[in-house]
LOLO-572249 format. One record per residue (C-alpha): residue number from 0; x, y, z. Coordinates in Angstrom, 1 decimal, padded with zeros to 4 digits. Each point is the difference from the previous one (the first is absolute). Example, Ala and Ser with C-alpha at 12.3 -4.5 7.8 and 13.67 -1.06 7.14 Angstrom:
<0, <012.3, -004.5, 007.8>>;
<1, <001.4, 003.4, -000.7>>;
***
This chain:
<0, <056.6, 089.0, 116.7>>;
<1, <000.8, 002.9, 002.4>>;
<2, <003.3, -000.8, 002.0>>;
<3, <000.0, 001.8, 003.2>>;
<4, <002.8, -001.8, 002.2>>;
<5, <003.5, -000.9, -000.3>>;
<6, <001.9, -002.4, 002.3>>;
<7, <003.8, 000.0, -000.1>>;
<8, <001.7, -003.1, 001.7>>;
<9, <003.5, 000.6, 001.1>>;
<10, <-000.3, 003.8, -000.8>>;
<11, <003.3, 000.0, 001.5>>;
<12, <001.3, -000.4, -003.9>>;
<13, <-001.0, 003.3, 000.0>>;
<14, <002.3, 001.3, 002.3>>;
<15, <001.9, 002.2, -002.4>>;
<16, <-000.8, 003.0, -000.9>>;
<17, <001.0, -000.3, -003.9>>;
<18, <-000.4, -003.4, -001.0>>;
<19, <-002.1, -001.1, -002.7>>;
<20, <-002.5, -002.5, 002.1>>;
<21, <-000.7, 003.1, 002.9>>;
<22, <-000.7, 002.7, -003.1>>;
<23, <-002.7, -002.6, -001.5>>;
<24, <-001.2, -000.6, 003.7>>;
<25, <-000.9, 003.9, 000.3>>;
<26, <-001.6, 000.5, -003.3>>;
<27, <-002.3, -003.4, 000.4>>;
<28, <-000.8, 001.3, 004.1>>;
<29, <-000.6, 003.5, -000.5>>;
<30, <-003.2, -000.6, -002.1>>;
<31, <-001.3, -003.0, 002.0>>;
<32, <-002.5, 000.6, 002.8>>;
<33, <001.4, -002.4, 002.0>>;
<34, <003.5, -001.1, 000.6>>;
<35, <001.6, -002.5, 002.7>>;
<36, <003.9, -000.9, 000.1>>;
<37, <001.6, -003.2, 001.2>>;
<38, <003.1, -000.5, 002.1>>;
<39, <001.8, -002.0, 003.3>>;
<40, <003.6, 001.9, -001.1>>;
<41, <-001.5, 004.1, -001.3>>;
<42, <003.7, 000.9, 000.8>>;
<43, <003.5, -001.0, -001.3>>;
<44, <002.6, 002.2, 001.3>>;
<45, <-002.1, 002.9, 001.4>>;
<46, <-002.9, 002.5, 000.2>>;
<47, <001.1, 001.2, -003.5>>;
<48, <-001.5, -002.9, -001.6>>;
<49, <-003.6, 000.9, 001.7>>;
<50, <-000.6, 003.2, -002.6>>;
<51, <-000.6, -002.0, -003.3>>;
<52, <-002.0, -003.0, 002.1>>;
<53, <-002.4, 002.7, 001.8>>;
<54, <000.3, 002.6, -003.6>>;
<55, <-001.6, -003.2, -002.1>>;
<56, <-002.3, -000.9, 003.1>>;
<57, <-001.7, 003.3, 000.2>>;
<58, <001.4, 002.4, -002.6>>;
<59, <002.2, 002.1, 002.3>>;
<60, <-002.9, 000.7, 002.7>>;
<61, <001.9, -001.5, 003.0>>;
<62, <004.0, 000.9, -001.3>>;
<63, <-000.8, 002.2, -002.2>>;
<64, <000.6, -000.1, -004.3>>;
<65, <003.8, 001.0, 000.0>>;
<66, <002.6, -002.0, 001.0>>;
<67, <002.9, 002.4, 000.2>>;
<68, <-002.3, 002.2, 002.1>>;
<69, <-000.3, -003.3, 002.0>>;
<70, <003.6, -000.1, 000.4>>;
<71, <000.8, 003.1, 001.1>>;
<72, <-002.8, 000.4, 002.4>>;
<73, <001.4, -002.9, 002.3>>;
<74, <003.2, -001.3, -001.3>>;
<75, <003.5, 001.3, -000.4>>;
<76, <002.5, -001.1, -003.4>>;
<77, <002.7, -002.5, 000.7>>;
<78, <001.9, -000.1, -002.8>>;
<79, <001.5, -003.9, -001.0>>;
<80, <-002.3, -001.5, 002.0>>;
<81, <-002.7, -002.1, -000.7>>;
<82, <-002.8, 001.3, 000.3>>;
<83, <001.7, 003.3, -000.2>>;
<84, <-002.2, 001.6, 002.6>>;
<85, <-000.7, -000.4, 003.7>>;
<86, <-002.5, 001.7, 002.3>>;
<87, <000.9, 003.7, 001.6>>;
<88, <-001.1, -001.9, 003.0>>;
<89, <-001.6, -002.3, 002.3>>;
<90, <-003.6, 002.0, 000.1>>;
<91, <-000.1, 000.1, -003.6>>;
<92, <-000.7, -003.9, -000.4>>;
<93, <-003.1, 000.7, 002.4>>;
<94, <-000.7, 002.7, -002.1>>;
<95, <-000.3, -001.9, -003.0>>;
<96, <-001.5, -002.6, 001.6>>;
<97, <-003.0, 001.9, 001.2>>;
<98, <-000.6, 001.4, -003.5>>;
<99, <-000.9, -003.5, -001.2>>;
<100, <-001.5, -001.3, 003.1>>;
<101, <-003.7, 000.7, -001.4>>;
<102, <001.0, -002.0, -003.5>>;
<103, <000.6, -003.1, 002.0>>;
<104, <-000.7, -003.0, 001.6>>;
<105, <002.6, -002.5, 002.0>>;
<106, <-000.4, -003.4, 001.0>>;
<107, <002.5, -001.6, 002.1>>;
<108, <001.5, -003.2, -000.7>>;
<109, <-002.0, -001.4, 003.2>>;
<110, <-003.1, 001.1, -001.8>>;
<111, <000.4, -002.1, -002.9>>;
<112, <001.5, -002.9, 000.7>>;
<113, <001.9, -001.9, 003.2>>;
<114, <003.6, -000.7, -001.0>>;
<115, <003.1, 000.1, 002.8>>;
<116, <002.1, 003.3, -000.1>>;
<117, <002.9, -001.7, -002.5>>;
<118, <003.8, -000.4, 001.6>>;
<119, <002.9, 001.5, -002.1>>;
<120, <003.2, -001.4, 000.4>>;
<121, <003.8, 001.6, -001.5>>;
<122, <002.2, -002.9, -001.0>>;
<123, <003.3, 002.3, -000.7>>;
<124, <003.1, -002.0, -001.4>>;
<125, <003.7, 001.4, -000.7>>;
<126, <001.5, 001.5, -003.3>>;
<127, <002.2, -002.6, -001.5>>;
<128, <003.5, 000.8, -001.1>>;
<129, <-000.3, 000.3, -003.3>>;
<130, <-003.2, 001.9, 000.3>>;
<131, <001.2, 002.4, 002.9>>;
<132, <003.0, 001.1, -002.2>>;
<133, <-002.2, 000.6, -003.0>>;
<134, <-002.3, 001.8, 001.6>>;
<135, <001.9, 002.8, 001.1>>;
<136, <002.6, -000.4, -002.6>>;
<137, <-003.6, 001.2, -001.6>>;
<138, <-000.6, 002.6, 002.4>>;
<139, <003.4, 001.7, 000.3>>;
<140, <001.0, -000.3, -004.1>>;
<141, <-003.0, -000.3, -001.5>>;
<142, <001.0, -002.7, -002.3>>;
<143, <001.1, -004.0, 000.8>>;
<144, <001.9, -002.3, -001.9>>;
<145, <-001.2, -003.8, 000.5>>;
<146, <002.5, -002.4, -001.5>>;
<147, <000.3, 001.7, -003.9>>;
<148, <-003.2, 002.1, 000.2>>;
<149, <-000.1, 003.7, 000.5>>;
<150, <-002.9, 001.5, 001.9>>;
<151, <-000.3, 004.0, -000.1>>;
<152, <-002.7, 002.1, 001.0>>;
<153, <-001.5, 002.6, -002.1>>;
<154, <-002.1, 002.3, 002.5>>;
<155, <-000.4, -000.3, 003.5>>;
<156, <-003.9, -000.8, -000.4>>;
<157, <001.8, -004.3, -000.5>>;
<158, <001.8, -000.1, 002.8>>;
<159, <-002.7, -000.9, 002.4>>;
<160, <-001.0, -002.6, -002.8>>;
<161, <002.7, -001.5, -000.3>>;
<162, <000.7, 000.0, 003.7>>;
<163, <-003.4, -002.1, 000.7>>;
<164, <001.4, -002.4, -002.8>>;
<165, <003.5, -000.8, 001.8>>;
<166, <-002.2, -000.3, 003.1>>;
<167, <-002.0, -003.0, -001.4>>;
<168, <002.8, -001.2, -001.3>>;
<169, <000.8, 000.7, -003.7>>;
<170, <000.4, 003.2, -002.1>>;
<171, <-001.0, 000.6, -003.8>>;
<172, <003.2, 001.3, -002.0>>;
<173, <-000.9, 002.7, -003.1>>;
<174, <-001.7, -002.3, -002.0>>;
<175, <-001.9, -001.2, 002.6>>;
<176, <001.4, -003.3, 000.8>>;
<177, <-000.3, -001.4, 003.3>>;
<178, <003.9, -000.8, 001.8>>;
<179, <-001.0, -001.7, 003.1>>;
<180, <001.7, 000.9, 003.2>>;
<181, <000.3, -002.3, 002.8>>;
<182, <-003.0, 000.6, 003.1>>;
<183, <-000.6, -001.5, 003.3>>;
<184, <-003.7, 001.1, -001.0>>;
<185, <-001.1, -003.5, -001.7>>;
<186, <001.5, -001.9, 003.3>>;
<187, <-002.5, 001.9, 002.0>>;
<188, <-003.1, -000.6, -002.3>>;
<189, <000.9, -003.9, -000.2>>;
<190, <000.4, 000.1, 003.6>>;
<191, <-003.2, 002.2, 000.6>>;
<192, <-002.2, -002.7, -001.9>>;
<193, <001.3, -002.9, 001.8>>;
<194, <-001.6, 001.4, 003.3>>;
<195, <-002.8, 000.8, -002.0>>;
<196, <-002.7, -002.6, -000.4>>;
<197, <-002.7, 001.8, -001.6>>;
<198, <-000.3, 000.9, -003.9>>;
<199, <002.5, 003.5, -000.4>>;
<200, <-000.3, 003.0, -002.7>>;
<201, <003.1, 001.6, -000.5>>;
<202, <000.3, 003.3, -001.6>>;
<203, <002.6, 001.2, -002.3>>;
<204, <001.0, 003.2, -001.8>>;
<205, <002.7, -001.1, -002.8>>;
<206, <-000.4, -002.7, -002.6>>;
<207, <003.6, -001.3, 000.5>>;
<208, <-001.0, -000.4, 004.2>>;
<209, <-002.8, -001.9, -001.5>>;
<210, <002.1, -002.3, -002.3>>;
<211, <002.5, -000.5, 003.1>>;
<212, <-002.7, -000.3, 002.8>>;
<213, <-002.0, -002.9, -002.2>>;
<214, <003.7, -001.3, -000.5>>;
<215, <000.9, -000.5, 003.4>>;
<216, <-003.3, -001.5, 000.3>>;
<217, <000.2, -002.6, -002.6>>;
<218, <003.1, -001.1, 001.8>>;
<219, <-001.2, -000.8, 003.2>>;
<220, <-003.0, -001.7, -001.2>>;
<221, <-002.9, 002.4, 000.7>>;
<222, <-002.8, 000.2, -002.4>>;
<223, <-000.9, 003.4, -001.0>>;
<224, <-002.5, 002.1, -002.0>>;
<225, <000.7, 003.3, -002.3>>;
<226, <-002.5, 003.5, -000.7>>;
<227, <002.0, 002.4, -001.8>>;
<228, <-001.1, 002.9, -002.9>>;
<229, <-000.6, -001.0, -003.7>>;
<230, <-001.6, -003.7, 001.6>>;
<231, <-002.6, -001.6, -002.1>>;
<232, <-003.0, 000.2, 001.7>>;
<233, <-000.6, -003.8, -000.2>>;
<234, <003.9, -000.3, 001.4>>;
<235, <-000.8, 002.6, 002.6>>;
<236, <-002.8, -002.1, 001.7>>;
<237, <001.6, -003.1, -000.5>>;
<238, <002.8, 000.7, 001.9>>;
<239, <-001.7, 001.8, 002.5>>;
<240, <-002.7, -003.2, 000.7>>;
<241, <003.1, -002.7, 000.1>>;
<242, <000.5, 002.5, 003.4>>;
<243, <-003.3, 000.5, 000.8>>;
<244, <-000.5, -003.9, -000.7>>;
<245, <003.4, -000.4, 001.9>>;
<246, <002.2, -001.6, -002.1>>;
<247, <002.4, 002.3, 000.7>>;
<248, <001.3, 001.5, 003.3>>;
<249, <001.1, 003.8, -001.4>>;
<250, <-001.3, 002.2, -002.4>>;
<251, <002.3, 002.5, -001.2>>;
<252, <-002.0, 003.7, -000.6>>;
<253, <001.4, 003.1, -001.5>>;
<254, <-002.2, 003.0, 001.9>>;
<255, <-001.6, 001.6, -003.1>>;
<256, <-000.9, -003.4, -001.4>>;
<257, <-001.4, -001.6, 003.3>>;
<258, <-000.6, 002.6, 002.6>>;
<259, <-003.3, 001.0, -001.0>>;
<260, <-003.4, -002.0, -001.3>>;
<261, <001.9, -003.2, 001.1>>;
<262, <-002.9, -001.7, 002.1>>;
<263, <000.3, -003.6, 001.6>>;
<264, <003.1, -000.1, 001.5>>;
<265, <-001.3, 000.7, 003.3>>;
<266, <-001.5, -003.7, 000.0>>;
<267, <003.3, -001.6, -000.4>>;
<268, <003.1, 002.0, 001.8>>;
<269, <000.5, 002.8, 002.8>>;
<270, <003.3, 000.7, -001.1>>;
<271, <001.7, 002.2, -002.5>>;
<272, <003.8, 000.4, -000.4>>;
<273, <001.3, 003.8, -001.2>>;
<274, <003.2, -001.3, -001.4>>;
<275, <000.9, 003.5, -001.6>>;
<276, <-001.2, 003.2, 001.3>>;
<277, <-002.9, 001.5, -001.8>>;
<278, <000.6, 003.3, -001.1>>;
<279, <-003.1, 000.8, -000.7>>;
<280, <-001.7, 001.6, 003.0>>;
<281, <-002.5, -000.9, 002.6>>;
<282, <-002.4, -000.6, -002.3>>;
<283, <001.4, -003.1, -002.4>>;
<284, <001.3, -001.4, 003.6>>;
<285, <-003.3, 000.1, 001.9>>;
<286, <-001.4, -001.8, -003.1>>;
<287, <002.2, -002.8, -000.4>>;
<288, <-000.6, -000.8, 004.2>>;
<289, <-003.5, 000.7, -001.3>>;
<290, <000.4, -003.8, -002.2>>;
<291, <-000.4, -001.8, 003.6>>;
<292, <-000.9, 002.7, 002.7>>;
<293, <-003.4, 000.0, -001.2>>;
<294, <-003.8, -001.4, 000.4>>;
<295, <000.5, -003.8, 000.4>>;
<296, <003.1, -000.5, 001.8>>;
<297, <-000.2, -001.9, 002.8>>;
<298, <003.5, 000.3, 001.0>>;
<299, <002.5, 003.0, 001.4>>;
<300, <001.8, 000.8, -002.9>>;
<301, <003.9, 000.2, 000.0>>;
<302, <001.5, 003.1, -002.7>>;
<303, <004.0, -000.9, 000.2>>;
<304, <002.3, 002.9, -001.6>>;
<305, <003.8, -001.9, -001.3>>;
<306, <002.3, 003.0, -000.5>>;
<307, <003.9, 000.6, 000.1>>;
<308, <000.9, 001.9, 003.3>>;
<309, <001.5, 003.5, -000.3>>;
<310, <-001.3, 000.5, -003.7>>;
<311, <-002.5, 001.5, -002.0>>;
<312, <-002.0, -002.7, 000.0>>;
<313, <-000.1, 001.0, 004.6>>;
<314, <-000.7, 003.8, -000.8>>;
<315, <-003.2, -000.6, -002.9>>;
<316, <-001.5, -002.6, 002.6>>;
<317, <000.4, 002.1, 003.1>>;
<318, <-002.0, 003.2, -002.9>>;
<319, <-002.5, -002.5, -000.7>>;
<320, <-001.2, -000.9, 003.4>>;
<321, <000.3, 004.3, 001.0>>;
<322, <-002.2, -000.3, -003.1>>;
<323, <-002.7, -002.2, 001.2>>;
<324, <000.1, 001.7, 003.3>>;
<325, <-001.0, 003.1, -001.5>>;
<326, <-002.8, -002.3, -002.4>>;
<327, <-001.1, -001.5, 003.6>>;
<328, <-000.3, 003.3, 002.2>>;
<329, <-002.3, 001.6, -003.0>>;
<330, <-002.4, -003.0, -000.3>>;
<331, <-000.3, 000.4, 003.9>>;
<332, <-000.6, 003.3, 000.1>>;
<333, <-002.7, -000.3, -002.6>>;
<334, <-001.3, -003.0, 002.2>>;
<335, <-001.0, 002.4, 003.0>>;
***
């Protein structure tokens, strides 16, 4: 049987250039008569990401077949930055922009379905003490000593790491064991879910905020429901239906596990808690919202960051939302 077409959902996976799943996307597309690619969030952190999407879409035609060419055509190097590129100015978005204006259809969110614009709120809370003086004991030695345990950095590539980690309230010492640090953090959750009376998901980023965050919760008597990697499929759906079933209140998330192909939990909460700041672009965020702000809801949803003020937990928020600003001006443009 002769296979003329290729659909690609989320071909926003192929958003970079050299990895693995955007090489096989090409060679399958470029001998297929027809190809269509899939996406709500086509960029992450900017126009960069648009080259491999549009390369495995229509073989180069609208960006053309060499991404370094790419680069230097619109964008200027920024060296430690990520992505280490940004454009040699304002025109050259609309430049890029029209190039792929013929490859592509937008609907609007008004188009599809009829969902309230959601309301994000910033619950900011105080370093504590002990957290404060470890932090930039951190920052100004690189290294900390926590009761009898010695924590050196190696590189400055950790630091921000191990920053976020104090931030949420613990840190992992060289052999990766969690020292917890005091954090007004789980106050603010606890008292964020007692004005809350719809179901909650809460994302996470570290395994030890997860142990602490279900710990605090066992405490105060709230019933709660787990998705994390290496699950058992039949362990994965059964905790997520005791939420969807509501026998719990909260289901703790990690991003990559839950923030894409998670379908249901529209019918059942508005409401998602960012308890650690996800440092993983526009893309991962937009996604997880995506869990309740989508077809079915029949309720404004609420997106509630927790975050230490005056750390690096403010700074990778405040990135993330210039991040989705950028995501949300390109979908409009391609919109008119």
């Amino acid at each position: 049987m002769l296979i003329e077409g290729f659909l690609i959902d989320e071909i926003h996976k192929c958003r970079h250039w050299s990895a693995i799943q955007t090489k096989i996307g090409f060679h399958i597309s470029r001998n297929m008569k027809y190809v269509l690619g899939l996406t709500g969030t086509p960029v992450a952190r900017s126009e960069i990401d648009l080259w491999a999407e549009y390369f495995v879409l229509d073989s180069g035609k609208s960006l053309g077949k060499n991404f370094w060419r790419f680069t230097r055509m619109h964008f200027n190097k920024v060296p430690f930055s990520s992505p280490p590129f940004e454009l040699k100015s304002k025109h050259e978005r609309i430049r890029i922009l029209q190039k792929v204006r013929n490859e592509t259809i937008r609907f609007s969110r008004s188009e599809c379905y009829q969902i309230k614009e959601p309301v994000f709120e910033a619950r900011k809370v105080n370093f504590t003490k002990q957290q404060k003086a470890a932090y930039y004991d951190l920052i100004e030695n690189w290294s900390l000593r926590l009761g009898e345990t010695q924590i050196t950095l190696k590189n400055a590539m950790t630091l921000g790491g191990k920053l976020r980690q104090i931030s949420t309230g613990f840190i992992y010492d060289q052999e990766h064991n969690p020292i917890d640090i005091k954090c007004n953090k789980y106050d603010e959750l606890i008292s964020c879910l007692e004005e809350i009376k719809d179901s909650v998901l809460i994302y996470y980023s570290f395994k030890r905020e997860r142990d602490l965050i279900a710990a605090r919760l066992k405490k105060e008597g709230i019933k709660f429901s787990t998705l994390q990697g290496r699950m058992k499929k039949v362990d994965y759906n059964n905790e997520k239906q005791k939420f969807l079933n509501k026998k719990t209140k909260v289901i703790l998330i990690h991003p990559e596990t839950g923030g894409e192909g998670l379908d249901g939990l529209q019918y059942v909460s508005s409401t998602a808690i960012f308890f650690s700041n996800i440092n993983s672009g526009a893309i991962i965020r937009q996604q997880c919202q995506g869990r309740v702000d989508r077809n079915g809801q029949k309720n404004p949803c609420l997106f509630i960051d927790i975050y230490v003020k005056d750390s690096i937990e403010q700074t990778i928020i405040n990135n993330g939302y210039d991040s989705m600003k950028v995501a949300q001006t390109i979908m409009a443009w391609m919109e008119k």
